[in-house]
C-alpha positions in Angstrom: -29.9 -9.9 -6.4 -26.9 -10.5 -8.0 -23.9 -12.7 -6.8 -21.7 -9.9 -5.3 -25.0 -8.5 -3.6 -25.0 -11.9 -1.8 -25.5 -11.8 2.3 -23.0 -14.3 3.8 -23.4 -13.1 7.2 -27.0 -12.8 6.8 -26.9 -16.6 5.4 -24.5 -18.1 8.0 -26.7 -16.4 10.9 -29.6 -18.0 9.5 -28.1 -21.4 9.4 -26.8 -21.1 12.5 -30.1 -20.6 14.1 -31.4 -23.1 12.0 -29.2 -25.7 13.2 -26.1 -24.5 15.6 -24.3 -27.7 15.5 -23.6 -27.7 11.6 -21.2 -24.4 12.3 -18.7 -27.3 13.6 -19.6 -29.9 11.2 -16.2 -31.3 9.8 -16.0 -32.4 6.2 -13.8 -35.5 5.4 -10.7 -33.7 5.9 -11.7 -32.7 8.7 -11.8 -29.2 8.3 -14.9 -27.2 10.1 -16.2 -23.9 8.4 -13.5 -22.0 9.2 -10.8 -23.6 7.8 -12.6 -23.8 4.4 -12.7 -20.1 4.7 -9.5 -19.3 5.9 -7.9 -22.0 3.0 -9.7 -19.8 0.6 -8.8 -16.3 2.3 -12.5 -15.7 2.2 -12.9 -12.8 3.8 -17.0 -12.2 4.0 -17.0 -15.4 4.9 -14.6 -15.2 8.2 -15.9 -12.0 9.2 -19.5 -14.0 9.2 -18.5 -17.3 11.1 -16.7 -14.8 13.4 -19.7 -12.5 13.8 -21.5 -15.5 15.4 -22.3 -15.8 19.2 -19.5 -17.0 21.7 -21.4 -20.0 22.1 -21.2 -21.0 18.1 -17.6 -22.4 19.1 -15.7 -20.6 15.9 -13.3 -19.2 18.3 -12.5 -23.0 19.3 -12.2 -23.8 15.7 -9.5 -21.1 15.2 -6.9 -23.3 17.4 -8.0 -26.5 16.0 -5.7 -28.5 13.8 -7.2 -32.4 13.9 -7.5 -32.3 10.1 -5.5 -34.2 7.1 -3.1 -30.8 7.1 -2.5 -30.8 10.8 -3.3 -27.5 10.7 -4.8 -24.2 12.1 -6.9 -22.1 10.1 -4.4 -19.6 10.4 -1.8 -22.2 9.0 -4.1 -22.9 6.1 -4.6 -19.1 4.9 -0.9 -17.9 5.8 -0.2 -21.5 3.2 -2.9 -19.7 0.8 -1.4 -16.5 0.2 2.3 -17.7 0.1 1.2 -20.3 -2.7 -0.8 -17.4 -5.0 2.6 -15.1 -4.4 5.2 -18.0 -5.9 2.3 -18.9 -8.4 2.3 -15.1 -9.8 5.9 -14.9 -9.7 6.2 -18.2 -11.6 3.6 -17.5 -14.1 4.0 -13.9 -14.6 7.4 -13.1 -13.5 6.0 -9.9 -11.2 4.0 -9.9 -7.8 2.5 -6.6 -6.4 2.3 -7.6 -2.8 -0.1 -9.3 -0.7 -3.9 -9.2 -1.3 -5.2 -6.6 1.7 -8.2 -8.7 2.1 -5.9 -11.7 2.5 -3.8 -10.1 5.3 -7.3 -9.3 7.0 -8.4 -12.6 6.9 -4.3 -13.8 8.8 -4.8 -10.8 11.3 -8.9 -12.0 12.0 -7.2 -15.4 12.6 -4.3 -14.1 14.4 -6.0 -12.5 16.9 -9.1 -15.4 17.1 -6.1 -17.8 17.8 -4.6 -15.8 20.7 -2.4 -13.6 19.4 -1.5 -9.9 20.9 -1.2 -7.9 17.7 -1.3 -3.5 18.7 -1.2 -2.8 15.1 -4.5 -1.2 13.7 -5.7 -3.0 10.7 -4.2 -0.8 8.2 -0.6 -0.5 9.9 -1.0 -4.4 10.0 -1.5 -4.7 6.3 1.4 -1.8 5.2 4.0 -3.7 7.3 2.8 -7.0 6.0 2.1 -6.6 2.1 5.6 -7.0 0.6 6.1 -10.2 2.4 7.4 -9.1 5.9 6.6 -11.7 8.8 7.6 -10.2 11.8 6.0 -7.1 11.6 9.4 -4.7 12.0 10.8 -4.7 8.9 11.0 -1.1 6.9 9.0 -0.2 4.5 7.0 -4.3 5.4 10.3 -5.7 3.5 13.7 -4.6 4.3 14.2 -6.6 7.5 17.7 -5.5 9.8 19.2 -8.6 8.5 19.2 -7.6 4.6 19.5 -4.2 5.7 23.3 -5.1 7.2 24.2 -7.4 4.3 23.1 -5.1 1.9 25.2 -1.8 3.5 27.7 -4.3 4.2 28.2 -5.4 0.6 27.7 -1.7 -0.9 30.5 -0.1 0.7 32.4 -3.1 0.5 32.1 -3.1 -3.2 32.9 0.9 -3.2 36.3 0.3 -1.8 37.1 -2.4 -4.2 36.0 -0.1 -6.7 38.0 3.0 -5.6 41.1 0.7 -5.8 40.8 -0.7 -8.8 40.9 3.3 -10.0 43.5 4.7 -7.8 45.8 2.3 -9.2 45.4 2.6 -12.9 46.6 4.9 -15.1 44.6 8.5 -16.5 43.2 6.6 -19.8 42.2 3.3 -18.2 39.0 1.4 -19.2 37.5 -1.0 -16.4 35.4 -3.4 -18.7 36.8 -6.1 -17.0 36.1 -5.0 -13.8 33.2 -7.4 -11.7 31.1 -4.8 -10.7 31.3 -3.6 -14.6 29.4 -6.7 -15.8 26.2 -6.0 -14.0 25.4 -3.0 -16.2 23.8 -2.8 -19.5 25.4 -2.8 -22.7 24.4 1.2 -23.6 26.6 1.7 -20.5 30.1 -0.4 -22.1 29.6 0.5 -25.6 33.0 2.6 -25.9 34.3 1.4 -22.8 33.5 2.5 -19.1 36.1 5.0 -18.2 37.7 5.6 -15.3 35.6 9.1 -14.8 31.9 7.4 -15.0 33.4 4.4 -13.0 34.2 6.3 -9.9 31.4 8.0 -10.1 29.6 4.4 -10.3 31.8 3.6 -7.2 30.4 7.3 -5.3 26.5 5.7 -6.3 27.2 2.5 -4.7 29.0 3.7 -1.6 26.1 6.4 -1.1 23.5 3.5 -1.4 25.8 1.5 1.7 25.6 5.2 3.5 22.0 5.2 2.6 21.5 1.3 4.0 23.2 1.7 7.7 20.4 4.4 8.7 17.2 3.8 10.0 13.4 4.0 9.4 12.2 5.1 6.3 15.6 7.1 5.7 17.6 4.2 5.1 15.2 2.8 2.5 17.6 3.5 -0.7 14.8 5.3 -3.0 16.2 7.9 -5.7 15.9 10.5 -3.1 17.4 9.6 -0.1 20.6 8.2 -2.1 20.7 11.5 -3.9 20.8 13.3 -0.5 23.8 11.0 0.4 25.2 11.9 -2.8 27.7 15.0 -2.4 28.2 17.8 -4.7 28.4 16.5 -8.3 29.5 12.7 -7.5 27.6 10.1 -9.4 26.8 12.6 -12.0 28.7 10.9 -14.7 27.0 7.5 -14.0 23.7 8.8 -14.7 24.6 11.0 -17.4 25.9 7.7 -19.1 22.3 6.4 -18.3 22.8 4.1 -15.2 19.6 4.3 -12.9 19.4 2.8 -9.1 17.8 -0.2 -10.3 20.8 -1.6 -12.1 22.9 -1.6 -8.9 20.3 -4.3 -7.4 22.7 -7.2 -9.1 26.0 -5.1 -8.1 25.4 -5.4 -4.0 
């Protein structure tokens, strides 16, 4: 038998009925089984302490937070998971989300520690894996707050944009421009004319349209700002090579 062919449940329920009382047993920080679990985001192991009978007192140990932390299982996983996101970001500059197996182990604990979740196990995890907390945000990460700062500053930046070129004359660069420093030098090598710039304007406004609807429609992916996009505008931005994903910095 190998090490992933290992039977923690099978192991845990033969301790247990070996000697219930060392299912509880604290260690000097105080934390019982479960919390050592739940600090790792072990998930075979959680599922096995909470496979136990009622009597084990696991689901006690759920709500329990007499320990050097001061806090719940729960606490120590949910503490887990945020530390290996900032720790990938820091180190590698990236993060892909949340562990699955991690977000089981929170809604195992979630639940053991009283809370009403509906959500099935995978709608728990989707809504959940990009960082989301409370559960409503679209997408598990654009929350109504960023949602209305983000359409706010989009189509606030448009009409600053649209200004600056209704003003100026036919020939007019706008290098100097604000929202003209957040693209990439391929994009001002000749100068950004007035023609791609408005066009750069029409992108940003249609990303602000994009923003103030709901559900997955107002996510702003490639297609739902080329929907918002009418006829031909924006055209000259992305001939002139400007993608969606420079316009992050611009809003």
């Amino acid at each position: 038998m190998g090490p992933l062919d290992f039977d923690i449940g099978g192991a845990m329920r033969e301790a247990y009925d070996l000697a219930p009382e060392g299912v509880r047993q604290r260690d000097h920080r105080g934390f019982s089984r479960l919390h050592t679990a739940a600090l790792g985001a072990n998930l075979p192991a959680v599922q096995a302490l909470f496979a136990l009978p009622a009597e084990s007192g696991v689901g006690a140990d759920a709500r329990a937070r007499n320990n050097v932390a001061g806090c719940t299982p729960l606490g120590l996983c949910e503490q887990k998971v945020q530390g290996t996101r900032e720790f990938t970001e820091t180190l590698l500059g990236t993060w892909n989300g949340y562990d699955p197996d991690s977000l089981r182990v929170v809604l195992l604990l979630k639940r053991a520690a009283g809370e009403e979740i509906a959500q099935s196990e995978e709608e728990f995890i989707a809504s959940r894996k990009w960082g989301c907390t409370c559960g409503d945000c679209t997408g598990g990460w654009l929350s109504m707050k960023m949602r209305y700062r983000l359409e706010s500053a989009g189509l606030c930046a448009a009409d600053t944009m649209e200004t600056a070129t209704s003003w100026a004359p036919r020939e007019s660069h706008f290098d100097d421009e604000t929202a003209a420093e957040y693209l990439p030098p391929h994009m001002r090598q000749g100068g950004i004319s007035g023609y791609v710039f408005r066009d750069y304007a029409e992108v940003v406004r249609a990303i602000g349209v994009v923003l103030g609807r709901t559900g997955e429609q107002g996510i702003p992916s490639d297609i739902n700002v080329s929907r918002a996009l009418s006829g031909h505008h924006g055209s000259a931005f992305f001939y002139k090579g400007g993608t969606l994903g420079m316009l992050c910095s611009t809003l």
